[in-house]
N, C-alpha and C positions, 0 to 999 in steps of 0.2 A: 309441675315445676321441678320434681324432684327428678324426671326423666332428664330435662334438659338438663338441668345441671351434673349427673349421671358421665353424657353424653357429650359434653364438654369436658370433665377431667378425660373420657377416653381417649380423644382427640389430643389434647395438652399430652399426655402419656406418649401416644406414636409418635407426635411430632417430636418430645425429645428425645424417643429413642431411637428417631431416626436421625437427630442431630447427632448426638452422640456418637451412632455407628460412620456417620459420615467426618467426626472429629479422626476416631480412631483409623481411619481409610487413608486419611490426609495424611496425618503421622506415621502413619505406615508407610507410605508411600517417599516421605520425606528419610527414612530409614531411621524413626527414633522410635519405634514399640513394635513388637511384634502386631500385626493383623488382627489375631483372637487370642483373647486369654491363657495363657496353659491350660492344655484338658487333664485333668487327675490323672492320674497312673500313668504319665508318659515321663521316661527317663529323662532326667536330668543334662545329661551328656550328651543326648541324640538330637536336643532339641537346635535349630540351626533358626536364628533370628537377625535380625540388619536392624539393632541397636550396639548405639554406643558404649563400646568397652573400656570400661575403668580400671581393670588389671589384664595384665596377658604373661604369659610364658613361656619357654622356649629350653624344649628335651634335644640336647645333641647326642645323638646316637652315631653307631659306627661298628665294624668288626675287632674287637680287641686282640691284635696280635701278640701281645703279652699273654694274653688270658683264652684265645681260641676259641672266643665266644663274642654274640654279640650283646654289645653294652650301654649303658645309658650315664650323662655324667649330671653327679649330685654336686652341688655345693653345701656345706655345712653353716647356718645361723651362727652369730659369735652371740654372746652372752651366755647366761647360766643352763638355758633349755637344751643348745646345740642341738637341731633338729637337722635332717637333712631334707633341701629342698632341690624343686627345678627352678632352674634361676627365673626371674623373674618380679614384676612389681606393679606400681600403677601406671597406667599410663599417663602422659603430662602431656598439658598445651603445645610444648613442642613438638611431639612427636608427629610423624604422618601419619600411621594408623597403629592397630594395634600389632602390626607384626614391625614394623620397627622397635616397637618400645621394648617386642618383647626380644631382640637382636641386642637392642639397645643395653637394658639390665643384664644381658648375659656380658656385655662386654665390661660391665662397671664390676658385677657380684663374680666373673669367674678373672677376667685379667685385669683387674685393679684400675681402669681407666677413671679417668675425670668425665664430667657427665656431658662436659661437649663434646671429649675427643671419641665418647663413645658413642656418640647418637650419629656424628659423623662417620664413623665408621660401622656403626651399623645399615648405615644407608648402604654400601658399598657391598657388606654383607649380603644383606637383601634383596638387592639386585642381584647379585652371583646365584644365590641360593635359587632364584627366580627361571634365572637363565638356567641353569643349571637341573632345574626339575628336580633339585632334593628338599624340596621345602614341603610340608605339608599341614594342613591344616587351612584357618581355624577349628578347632574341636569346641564348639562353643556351650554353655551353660544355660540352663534354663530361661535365667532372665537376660541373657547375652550379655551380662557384663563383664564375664573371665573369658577370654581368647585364648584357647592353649594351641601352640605349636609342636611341632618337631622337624629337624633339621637331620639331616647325613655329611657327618662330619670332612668325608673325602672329597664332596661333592665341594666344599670350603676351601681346601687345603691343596694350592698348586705344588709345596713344596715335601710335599710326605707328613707322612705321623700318625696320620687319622685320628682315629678317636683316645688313643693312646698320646699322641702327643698334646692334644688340646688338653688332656690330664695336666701335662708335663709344664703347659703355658699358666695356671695357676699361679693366682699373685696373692697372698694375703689379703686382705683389707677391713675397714671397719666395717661393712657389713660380711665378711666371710672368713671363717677361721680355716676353711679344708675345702679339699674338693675332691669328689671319690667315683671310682667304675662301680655300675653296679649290675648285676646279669640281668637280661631283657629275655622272658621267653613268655611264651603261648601261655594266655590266662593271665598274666600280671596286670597292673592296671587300680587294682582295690588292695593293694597290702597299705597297710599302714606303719609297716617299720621298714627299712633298709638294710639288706643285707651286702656288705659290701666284698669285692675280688680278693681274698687272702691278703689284706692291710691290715691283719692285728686290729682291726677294728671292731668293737662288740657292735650290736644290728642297736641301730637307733631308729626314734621315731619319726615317720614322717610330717613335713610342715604340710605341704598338698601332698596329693596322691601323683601317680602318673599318666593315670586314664588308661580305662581298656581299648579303648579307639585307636588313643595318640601310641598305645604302644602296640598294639599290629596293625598300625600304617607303617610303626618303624622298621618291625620285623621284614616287612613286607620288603622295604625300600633295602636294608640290609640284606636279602637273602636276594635279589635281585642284582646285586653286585657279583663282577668276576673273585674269584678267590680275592680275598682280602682288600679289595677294590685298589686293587693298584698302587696302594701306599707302598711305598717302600721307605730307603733310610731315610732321616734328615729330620728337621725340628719343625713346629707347626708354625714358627716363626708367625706371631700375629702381629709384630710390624710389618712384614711384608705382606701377611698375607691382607693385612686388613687396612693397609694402604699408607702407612708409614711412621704418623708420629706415635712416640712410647714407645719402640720397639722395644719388645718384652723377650728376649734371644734365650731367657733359661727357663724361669718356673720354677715350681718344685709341686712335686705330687707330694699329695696328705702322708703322713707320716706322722709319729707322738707328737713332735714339737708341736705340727699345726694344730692338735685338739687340745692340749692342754692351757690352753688361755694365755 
């Protein structure tokens, strides 16, 4: 007796573990869990999964003709912490995927848009960025819920500025007190403060990091450009460039006023 019954839980045992591997197949296959569990010791950042992303965000990069260097643009948290972040947030029901959203928050967190005129215009973003071959990414997280991007700011900008001008298109707003260049090189990726291009600014902490991925893909994408990739004079004008309404014609780059509250 004691066999049989032995020999039955064995049985019961395979058969749900083969249910199981056959649940997890399914949803994998439908793109909401990764296939196999994370194995230990595998990085964080490397891991590349087809689940649903709940945040994403989005590093504009470019060559700083101010600065002769290539750069990366932060915006600054408002409240008492001021952290400096890559824009970015969750993503919502509305979005298409997570590289909208994450187009999308850049256009609310760096030029002050409303959260239609910016998902609209993120769309447009998107596509260009698409067409255009400066988009890169997802840089995805372990559990695939954070999407990170990066963007080549000239690749955006019919009318000049680069990455320097999109500095210049910063709006205020309740989620952002500042917005700042900050230098991109070989190895960057894990700092955790910010140090920013000669703005009188003391080095604050970061809210996310930048990723060592997302930032030599950018380098990469940056050093891949003709001298200064062709920006020349003129404004990064993100009513034109990003399809019309709010046209944002000035900006202001971080300065005292914008950090002190």
């Amino acid at each position: 007796g004691g066999v049989c019954v032995c020999a039955c839980m064995c049985s019961a045992a395979r058969e749900a573990a083969a249910a199981a591997a056959e649940a997890r197949a399914a949803m994998h296959r439908a793109g909401r869990v990764p296939a196999l569990p994370p194995q230990p010791g595998a990085a964080a950042h490397h891991t590349e999964v087809a689940a649903p992303a709940r945040h994403a965000c989005l590093l504009l990069v470019g060559r700083s003709q101010r600065h002769a260097a290539p750069a990366g643009l932060l915006v600054m948290e408002t409240g008492r912490r001021q952290r400096w972040m890559v824009p970015g947030g969750y993503v919502d029901r509305g979005d298409d995927d997570a590289a909208h959203a994450a187009f999308r928050e850049m256009g609310e967190e760096l030029l002050g848009l409303g959260k239609r005129a910016a998902a609209a215009q993120a769309r447009h973003l998107l596509a260009q960025a698409r067409h255009t071959g400066v988009l890169r990414g997802p840089f995805v997280s372990a559990d695939g819920s954070h999407h990170a991007f990066a963007v080549l700011a000239d690749g955006l900008v019919g009318s000049g500025g680069g990455i320097d001008g999109a500095l210049e298109a910063f709006v205020r707003n309740r989620e952002c007190a500042a917005a700042a260049l900050v230098p991109l090189s070989d190895g960057d990726g894990r700092q955790r403060a910010a140090r920013c291009f000669g703005d009188g600014l003391p080095d604050r902490p970061l809210r996310n990091g930048l990723g060592e991925r997302r930032v030599a893909s950018a380098l990469e994408m940056i050093r891949g450009q003709s001298p200064w990739g062709g920006a020349t004079a003129g404004s990064w004008g993100p009513g034109r460039v990003l399809g019309g309404a709010n046209a944002l014609e000035g900006g202001r780059s971080v300065d005292s006023r914008d950090v002190s509250g």
